[in-house]
C-alpha positions as CSV (number, residue, x, y, z in Angstrom):
1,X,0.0,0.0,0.0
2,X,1.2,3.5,-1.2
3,X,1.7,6.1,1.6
4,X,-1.4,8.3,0.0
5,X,-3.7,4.9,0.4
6,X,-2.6,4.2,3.9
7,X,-3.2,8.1,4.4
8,X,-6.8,7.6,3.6
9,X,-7.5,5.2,7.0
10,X,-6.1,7.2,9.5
11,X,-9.2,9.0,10.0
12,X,-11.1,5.7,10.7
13,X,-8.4,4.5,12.7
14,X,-8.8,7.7,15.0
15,X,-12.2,7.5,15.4
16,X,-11.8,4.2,17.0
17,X,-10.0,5.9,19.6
18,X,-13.1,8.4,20.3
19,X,-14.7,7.0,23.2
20,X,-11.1,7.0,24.7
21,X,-10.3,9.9,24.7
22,X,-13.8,11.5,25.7
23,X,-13.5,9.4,28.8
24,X,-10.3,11.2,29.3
25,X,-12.0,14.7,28.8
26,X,-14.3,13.9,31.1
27,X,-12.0,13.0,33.6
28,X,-10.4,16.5,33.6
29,X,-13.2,17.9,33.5
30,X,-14.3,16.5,36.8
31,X,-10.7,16.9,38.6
32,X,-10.8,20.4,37.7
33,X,-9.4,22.0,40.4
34,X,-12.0,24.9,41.4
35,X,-9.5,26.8,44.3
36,X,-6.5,26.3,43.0
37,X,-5.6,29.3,41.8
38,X,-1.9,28.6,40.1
39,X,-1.5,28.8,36.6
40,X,0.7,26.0,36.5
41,X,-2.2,24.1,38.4
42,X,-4.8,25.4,35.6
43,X,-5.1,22.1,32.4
44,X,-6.3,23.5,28.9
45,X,-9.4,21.6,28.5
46,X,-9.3,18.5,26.2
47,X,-10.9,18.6,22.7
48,X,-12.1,15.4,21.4
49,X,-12.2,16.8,17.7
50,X,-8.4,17.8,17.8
51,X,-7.4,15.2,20.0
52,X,-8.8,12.8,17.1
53,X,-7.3,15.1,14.2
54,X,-3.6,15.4,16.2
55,X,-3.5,11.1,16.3
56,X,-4.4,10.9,12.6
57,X,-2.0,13.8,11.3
58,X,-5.1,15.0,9.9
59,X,-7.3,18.2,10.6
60,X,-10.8,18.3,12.5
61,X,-12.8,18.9,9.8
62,X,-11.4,15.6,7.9
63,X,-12.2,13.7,11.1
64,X,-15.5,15.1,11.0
65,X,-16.3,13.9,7.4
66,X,-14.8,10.7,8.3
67,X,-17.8,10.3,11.0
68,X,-20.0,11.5,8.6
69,X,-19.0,8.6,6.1
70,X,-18.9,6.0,9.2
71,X,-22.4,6.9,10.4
72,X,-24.2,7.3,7.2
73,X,-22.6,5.7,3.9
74,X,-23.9,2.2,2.9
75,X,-21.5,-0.6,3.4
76,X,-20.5,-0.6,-0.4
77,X,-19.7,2.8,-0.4
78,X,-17.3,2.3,2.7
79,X,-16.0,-0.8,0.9
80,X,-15.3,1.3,-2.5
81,X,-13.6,4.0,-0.1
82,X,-11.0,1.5,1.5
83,X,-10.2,-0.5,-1.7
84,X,-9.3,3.6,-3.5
85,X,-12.2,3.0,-6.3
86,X,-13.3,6.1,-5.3
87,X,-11.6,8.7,-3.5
């Protein structure tokens, strides 16, 4: 497989680690410390979307058409995608 074609699964492969990482969002979000009041102390909050996009080398928005695809294409479509019949 040419690096282009294996280019075209990391967005599926990313979304596979979804539920992963929203589990770890929400984790921050409930250890958030609330009177802490060191800026070293403070977390930037976690963003599925990007968090997705970073592990795929790939931007949000091609994540987000990739979960488009997943949820609503019809298995042939999906097959033609991953074979490159149809880019």
């Amino acid at each position: 497989m040419s690096g282009q074609g294996a280019n075209r699964f990391r967005p599926i492969l990313a979304l596979k680690l979804e539920p992963l990482i929203r589990v770890k969002a929400k984790e921050q979000q409930i250890r958030k410390p609330e009177s802490v009041t060191q800026k070293s102390a403070k977390q930037k909050p976690l963003e599925t979307r990007k968090e997705l996009a970073k592990a795929a080398g790939v931007s949000h928005d091609t994540i987000a058409k990739a979960k488009v695809i997943e949820a609503k294409a019809s298995e042939e479509t999906k097959a033609a995608l991953r074979s490159g019949a149809v880019e």
